[in-house]
N, C-alpha and C positions, 0 to 999 in steps of 0.2 A: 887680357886675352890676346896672343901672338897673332898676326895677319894669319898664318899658315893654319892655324889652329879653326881659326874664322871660315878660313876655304875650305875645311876637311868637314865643319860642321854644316857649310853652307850645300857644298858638293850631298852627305849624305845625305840632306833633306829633299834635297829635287831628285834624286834619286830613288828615296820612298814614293815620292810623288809622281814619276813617270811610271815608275815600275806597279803603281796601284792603279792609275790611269791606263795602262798598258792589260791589267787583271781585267779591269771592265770592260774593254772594247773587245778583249778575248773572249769574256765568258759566253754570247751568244755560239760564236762558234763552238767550246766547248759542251753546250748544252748537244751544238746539232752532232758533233761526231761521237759523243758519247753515246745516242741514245741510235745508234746506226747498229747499234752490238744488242741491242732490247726489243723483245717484245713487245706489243702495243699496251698490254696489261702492266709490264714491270713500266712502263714506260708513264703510263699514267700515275702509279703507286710513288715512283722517286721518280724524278724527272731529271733531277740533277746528281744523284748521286752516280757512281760507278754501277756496272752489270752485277749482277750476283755470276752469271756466266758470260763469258765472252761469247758469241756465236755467229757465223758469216752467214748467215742463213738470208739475212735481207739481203747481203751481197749476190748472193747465186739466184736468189727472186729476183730482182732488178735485171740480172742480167740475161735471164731464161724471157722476162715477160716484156722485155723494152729492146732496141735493137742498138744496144748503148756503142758497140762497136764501130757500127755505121754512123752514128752521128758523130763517134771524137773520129773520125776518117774526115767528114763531112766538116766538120769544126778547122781539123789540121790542116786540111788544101785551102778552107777559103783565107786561114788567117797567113799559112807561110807565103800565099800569093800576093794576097792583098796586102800584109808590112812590107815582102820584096818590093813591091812597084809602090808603093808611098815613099818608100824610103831613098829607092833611085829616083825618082821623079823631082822629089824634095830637094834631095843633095845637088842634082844636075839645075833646076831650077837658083836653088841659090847659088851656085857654082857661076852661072848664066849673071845673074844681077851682080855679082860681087866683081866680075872681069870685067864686063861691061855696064859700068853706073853714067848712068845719063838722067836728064830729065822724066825720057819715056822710061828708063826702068823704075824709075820712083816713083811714077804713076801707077806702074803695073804692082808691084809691091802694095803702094796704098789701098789699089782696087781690092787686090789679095785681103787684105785687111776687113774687107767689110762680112767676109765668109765669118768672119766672129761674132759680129754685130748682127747678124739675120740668125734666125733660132730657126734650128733644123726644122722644127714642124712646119713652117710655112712653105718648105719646098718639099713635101712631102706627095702633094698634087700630080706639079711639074716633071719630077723625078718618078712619078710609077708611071706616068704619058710615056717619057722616054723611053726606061725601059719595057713599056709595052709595045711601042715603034718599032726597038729593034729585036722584039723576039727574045728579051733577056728575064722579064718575069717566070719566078720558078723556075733559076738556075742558078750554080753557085757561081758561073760567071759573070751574071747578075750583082751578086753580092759581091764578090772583087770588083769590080765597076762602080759601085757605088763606095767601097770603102777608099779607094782613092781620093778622095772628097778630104782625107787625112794626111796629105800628098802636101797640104797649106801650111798644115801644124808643123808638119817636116821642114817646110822651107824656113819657117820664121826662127825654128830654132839653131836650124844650122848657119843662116847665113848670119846669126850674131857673132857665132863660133869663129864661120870661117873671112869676116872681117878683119878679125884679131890676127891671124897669117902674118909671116913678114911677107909680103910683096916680090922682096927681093931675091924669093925663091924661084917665083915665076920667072920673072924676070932671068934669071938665070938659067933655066930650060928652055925657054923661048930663043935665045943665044943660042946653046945646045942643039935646034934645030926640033926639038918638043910641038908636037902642035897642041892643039885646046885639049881633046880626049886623052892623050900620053899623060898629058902634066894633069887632070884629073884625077888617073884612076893608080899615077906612078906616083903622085907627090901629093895631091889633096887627102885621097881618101885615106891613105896611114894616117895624115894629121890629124885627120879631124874622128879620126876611130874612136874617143871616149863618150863625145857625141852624139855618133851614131848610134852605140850599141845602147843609150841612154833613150834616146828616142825608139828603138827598137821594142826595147823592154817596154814604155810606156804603151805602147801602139799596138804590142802583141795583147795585152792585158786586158786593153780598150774592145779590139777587137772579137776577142775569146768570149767575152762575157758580154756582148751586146746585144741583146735581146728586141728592140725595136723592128729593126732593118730586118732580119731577116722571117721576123714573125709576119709581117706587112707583105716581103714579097716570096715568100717559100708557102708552097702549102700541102706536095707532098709526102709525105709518111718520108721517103724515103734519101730526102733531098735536106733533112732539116738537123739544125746543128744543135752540140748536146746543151744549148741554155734553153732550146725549144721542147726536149727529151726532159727537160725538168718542168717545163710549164705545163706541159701533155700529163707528166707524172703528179701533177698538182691535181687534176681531174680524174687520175685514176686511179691515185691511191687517197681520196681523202682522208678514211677512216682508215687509214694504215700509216701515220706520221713517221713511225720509224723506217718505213720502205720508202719514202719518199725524202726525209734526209738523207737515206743511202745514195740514192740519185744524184743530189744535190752535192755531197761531199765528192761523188765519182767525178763531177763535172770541175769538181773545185780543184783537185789531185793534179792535174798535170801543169794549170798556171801556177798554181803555190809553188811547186816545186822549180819551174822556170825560176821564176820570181827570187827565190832562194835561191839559184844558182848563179843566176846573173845580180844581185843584191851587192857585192861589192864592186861591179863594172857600172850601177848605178849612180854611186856615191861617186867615185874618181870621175864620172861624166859630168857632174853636174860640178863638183870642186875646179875642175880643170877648168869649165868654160867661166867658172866666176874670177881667175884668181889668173887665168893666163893673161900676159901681157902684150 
């Protein structure tokens, strides 16, 4: 048997093999958006099969009896605020350590480091004292404030990125008459843009579908984001499963499709910072 022959057999078998692994991790989700189009009767009778009809019927229930609108509003400001300012904060923070490495900045980085080692639940105390201090419990600028906390992840991963830099760039703006902020937002941030848009993706996703944070500090009605509009729709639609994976798929709908859109700016972000020199 030929080398080439060996690759072609080898190649098709991991191939059946992702692509079957790939069938299982799907099929949950295909159960829930299938049965979004069924009645609670057809629903019980085949679970997994296809509709005998199509019907959006749970769709216009969901959206007559929940105020699904207001909370992807309530979802969209808190997460395009809260990745904007993790992301500036990240970038300018490692921007900060990478021009000026010293002793203390390796300290400050170490310290940074220990935000991984401490499990969010133990500052969960600390953090609702604070924002009950400043007047920020049960508001979504509350929750932009707290998601800054992702401001850390932003830094660790950019300043491995933006290490890798020739130097000699700065170096040659700074000549130029460039101060810090020019050669920042004129010359770093094109570089390091596969980066960014990598951690963007990551952070929006995190964001969108975190359920902890703002279950703790939102409480009302009208203030709460759509993964809280599925937890509410868990209690009030029990004995209605298919109106409540309607819910569920509604809230899923606009990160899948992000995700999908930005999916090859993913892949070039992460190849580029392993493989740049």
């Amino acid at each position: 048997m030929t080398i080439t022959r060996r690759r072609r057999i080898r190649t098709t078998i991991l191939s059946v093999v992702v692509i079957a692994l790939a069938l299982i991790c799907a099929s949950p989700l295909y159960v829930v958006i299938v049965n979004t189009f069924k009645s609670s009767g057809e629903m019980m009778s085949n679970p997994f099969g296809l509709p005998s009809k199509f019907s959006l019927e749970n769709y216009r229930h969901a959206f007559e009896s929940l105020p699904i609108f207001r909370a992807l509003a309530n979802t969209v400001i808190v997460t395009v605020a809260g990745v904007a300012l993790q992301v500036i904060i990240g970038a300018l923070a490692a921007y900060g350590m990478v021009q000026k490495r010293s002793r203390f900045t390796a300290g400050i980085g170490a310290f940074l480091l220990l935000s991984f080692v401490l499990p969010g639940q133990t500052l969960l105390i600390p953090q609702y004292k604070m924002e009950a201090g400043l007047g920020l419990v049960d508001t979504l600028t509350g929750l932009v404030v707290l998601y800054l906390a992702g401001s850390t992840f932003c830094y660790f991963l950019v300043v491995q990125y933006m290490m890798k830099l020739p130097q000699e760039l700065f170096e040659a703006a700074r000549i130029d008459g460039a101060g810090p902020l020019r050669i920042f937002w004129q010359i770093v941030l094109p570089l390091i843009r596969p980066i960014l848009i990598t951690v963007i993706v990551f952070q929006t996703m995190g964001t969108w579908n975190d359920f902890m944070t703002p279950n703790i500090y939102i409480s009302s009605p009208e203030k709460q984001t759509i993964v809280l509009q599925v937890f509410t729709a868990m209690g009030q639609f029990t004995t209605n499963w298919p109106l409540f994976m309607t819910i569920t798929t509604i809230a899923l709908i606009p990160v899948f499709i992000f995700f999908i859109l930005c999916q090859k700016w993913i892949v070039a972000g992460l190849v580029a910072g392993s493989v740049k020199e």
